[in-house]
N, C-alpha and C positions, 0 to 999 in steps of 0.2 A: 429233561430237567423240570424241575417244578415250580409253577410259579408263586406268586403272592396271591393271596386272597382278599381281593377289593372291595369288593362289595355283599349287601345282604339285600336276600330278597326275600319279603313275608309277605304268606299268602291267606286273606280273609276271604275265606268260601260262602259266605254270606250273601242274600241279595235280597230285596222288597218287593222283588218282582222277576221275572225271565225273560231275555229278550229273544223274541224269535229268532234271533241267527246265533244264538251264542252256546257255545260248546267247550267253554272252559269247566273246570272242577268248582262247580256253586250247588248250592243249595235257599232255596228259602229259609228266612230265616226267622218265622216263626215255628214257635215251637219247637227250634231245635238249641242244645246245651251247649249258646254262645260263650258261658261264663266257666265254665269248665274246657273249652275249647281254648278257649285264654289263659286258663293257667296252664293247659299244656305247652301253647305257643311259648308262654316265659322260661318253663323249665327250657325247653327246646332253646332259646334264645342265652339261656345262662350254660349251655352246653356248650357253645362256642369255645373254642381253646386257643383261635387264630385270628383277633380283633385287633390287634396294634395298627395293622397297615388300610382299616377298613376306610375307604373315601366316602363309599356313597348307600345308600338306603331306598330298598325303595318298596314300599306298599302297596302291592296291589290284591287283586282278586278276579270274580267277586266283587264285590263292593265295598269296600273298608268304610266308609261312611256310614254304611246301613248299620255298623255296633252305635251305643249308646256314649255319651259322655263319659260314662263313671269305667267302661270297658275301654274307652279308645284314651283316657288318660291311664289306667291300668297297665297297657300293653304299651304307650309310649315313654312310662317310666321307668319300666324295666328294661328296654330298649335303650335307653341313652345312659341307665346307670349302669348297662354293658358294654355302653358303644362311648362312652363320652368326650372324644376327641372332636374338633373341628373338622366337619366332614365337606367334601369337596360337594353334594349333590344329595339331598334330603326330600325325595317324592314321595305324595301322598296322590292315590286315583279316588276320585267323586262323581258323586252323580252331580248336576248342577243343583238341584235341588235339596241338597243336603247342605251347602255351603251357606248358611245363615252366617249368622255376623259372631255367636258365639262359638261355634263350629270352629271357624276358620281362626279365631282367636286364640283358643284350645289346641291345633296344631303349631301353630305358630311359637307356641308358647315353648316346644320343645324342639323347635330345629328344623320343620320342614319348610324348606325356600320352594319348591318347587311343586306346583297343582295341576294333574293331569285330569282333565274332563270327558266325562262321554258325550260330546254335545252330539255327535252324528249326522246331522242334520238341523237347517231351521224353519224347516219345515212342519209344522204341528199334525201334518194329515200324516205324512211320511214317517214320523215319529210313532203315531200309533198303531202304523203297520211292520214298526218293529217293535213293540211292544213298550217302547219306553217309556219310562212314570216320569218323566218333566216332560214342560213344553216351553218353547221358544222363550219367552219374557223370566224363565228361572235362569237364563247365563245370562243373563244383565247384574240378575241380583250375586250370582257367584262372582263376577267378574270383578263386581264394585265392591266386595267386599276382602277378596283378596289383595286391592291392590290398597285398600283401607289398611289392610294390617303389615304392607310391606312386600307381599308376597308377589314378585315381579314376573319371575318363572311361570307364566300358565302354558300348558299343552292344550290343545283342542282336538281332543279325537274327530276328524269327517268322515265320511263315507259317499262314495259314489258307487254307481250301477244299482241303485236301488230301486224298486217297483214302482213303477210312476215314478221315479225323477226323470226332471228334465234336463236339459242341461242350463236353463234360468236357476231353476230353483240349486243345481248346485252354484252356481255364480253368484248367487243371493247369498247361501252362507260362508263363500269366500270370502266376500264381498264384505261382510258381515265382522269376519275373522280380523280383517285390516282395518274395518273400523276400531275393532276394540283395541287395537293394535297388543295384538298376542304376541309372543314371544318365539311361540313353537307351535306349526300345526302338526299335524298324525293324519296323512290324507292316504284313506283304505280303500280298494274294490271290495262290493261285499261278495264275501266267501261262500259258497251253501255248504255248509257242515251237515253231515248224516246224523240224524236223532234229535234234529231240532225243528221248534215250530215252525218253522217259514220253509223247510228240505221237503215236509209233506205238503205244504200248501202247494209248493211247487211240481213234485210231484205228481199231483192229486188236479194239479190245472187250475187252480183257485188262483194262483199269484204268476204274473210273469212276469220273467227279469228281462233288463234291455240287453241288446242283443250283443256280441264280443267285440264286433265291429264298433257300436258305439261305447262300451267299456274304454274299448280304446282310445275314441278319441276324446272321451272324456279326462281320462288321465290325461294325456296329451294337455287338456286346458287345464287343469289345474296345476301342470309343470309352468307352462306358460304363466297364466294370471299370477303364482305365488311366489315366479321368478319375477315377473316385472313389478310386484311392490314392497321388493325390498328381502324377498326373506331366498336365504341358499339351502337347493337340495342338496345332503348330505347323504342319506340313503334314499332305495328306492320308493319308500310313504313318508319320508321326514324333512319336515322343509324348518329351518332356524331362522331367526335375525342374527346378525354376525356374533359369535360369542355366545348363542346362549342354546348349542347343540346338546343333545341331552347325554351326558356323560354315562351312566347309569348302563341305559340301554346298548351304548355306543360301544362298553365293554364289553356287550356279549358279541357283536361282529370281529371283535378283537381278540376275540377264544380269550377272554382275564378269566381267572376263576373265581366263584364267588358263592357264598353258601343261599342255600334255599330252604326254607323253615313252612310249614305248615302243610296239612295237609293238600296233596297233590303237588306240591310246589318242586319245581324242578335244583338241582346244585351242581357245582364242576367244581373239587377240591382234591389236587394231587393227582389231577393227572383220571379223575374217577369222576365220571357222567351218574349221577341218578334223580331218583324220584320217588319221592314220597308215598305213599299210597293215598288215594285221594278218597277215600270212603272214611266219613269221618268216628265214625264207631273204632274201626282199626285205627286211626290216627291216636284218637284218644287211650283205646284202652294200650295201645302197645306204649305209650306214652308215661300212662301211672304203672304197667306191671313192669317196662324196662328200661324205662327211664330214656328210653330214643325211640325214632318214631321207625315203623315196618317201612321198607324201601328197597326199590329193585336196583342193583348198579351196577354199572358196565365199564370196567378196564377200558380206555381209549386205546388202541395201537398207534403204533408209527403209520398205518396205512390212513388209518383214521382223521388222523393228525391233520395229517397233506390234505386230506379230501377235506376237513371244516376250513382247514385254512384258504382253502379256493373257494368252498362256497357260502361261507358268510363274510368272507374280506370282500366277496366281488358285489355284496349287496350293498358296501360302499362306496359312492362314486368318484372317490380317490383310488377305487380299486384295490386291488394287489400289489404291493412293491416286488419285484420279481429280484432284485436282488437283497434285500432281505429274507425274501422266502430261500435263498441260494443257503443266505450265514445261516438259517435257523436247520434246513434239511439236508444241507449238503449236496442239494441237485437241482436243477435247473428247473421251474416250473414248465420252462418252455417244451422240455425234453422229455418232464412225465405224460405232459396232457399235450403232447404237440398235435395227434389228429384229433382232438377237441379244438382246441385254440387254432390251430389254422380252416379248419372248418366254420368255426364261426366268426373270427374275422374277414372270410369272403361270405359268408351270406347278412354280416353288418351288424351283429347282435356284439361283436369284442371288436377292440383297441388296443395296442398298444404306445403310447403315449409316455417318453419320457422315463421311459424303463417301469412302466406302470400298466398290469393288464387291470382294464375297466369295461362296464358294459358302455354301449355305443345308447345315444336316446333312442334310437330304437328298440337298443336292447332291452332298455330297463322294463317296457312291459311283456316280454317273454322273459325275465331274467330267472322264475323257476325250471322253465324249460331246459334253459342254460344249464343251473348251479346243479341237474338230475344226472348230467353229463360227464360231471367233475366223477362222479362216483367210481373209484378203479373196480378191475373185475377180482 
């Protein structure tokens, strides 16, 4: 069966700079044909045929900050004069330093309640060994000027297991987080992705990370410190204050469908997984010569199906409803994946709880180990 399509997600490949661990579809964004890139995003955005039921929005990258005024009011008006219902979840991703007081004025002005940040860290030394262009005293000025124009929703990207952090300096910017009293933190291990600056420094012996053992018990403190003031994990990097869980995002653990626009930018509509091509040359020209963008897509099966449904429902910590999953598949989750699931409920990584399979707190920092397991043969 097929569902509704909830949401939009648009992707600006844009950045002012590269952060050593990052491995999404960006580009610098001088000198490259930002303003033609936009009016492809609008055709693309006026292609939509399935917008009545859309709730949520959400802008990321890249850096959507890094376009200019006269671009990011261009692409937000074509956006709401395609979308313009009252949307349940209107995110926009910033760098902190981009949030001046007109900026955030100019977002606001069209709909987005919700401000996601790469703060990472507030640390200024640890910041410039991942290359990032703010430093610590710019999410004060974000912070105050989002809540100046309303906007109550902020995200704070964190990151732990960084090169030289300690575990003060992460307590500092938790510490930090509950001062500003944010709404939603995003607390990450860092990842070493292949072809990016910080994979060679590693590498090459120039950078070292802290070891698994302390990855782990760092998560570990940060489940603790952002459980004790006040805020609930919801998945395994998303911690809320009650009510203000990120709906958006919460729909991709919930297999919703929902379109994906811009180059590299991913979609699930009908039943059909794809992906844009993320080289912006191909984006554009297949854009003005066919008027839709070049794209690889893959039919989901029923096998398919069952396996997302076990491994992105289990990366929330309500878990799996197992008799839900029964009305949706017609079989027992227990019965598909039983020497998965009995296996890792005796070595403590699953639970069953209330007719609900969930990872166990231990589980949740092996919880990819887990969710590689769900995969049938």
């Amino acid at each position: 069966m097929k569902g509704e399509i909830r949401g939009v997600y648009i992707h600006i490949p844009f950045c002012k700079y590269i952060c050593s661990y990052c491995d999404f579809n960006k580009f610098y964004i001088q000198r490259q044909p930002v303003d033609k890139y936009i009016d492809c995003l609008i055709d693309e955005i006026n292609s939509m045929d399935k917008v009545q039921n859309i709730e949520t929005i959400y802008i990321g990258g890249g850096t959507p900050s890094a376009l200019n005024d006269e671009q990011l009011h261009r692409l937000l008006s074509a956006l709401r004069k395609k979308i313009p219902q009252q949307l349940r979840e209107f995110t926009f991703e910033a760098n902190p330093e981009d949030l001046v007081d007109s900026r955030v004025a100019l977002v606001k002005e069209y709909g987005v309640d919700r401000i996601s940040m790469g703060v990472q860290t507030f640390n200024d030394e640890l910041l410039k060994i991942l290359g990032r262009g703010h430093v610590a005293g710019d999410v004060d000025m974000a912070i105050t000027n989002c809540k100046k124009y309303g906007i109550k929703d902020i995200n704070v990207d964190l990151m732990f297991s960084l090169p030289k952090q300690t575990m003060e300096d992460l307590f500092v910017s938790m510490q930090k987080v509950v001062e500003y009293d944010i709404s939603h933190v995003s607390c990450y291990s860092l990842i070493l992705e292949q072809k990016t600056k910080l994979y060679n420094q590693v590498r090459d012996k120039k950078v070292t990370l802290p070891s698994n053992e302390t990855e782990e018990k760092m998560y570990d403190e940060v489940i603790n410190f952002l459980t004790a003031n006040g805020y609930n994990q919801y998945e395994i990097s998303n911690f809320a204050r009650p009510e203000h869980e990120s709906v958006h995002n919460s729909s991709y653990w919930e297999n919703i469908e929902y379109y994906g626009l811009g180059a590299g930018a991913h979609g699930y509509i009908d039943g059909v997984r794809y992906a844009n091509q993320g080289a912006l040359k191909f984006y554009i020209d297949s854009m003005l010569e066919k008027g839709h963008a070049r794209r690889e897509e893959h039919t989901v099966t029923d096998k398919e199906k069952i396996e997302e449904e076990m491994f992105l429902g289990l990366r929330l910590l309500k878990g799996v409803d197992l008799n839900t999953f029964e009305e949706k598949y017609g079989k027992r989750a227990e019965k598909i994946f039983k020497e998965v699931i009995d296996k890792n409920i005796k070595i403590g990584y699953l639970e069953i709880d209330d007719n609900k399979l969930r990872l166990t707190r231990k589980g949740l920092f092996y919880g990819n180990e887990v969710f590689s397991e769900f995969l049938l043969d």
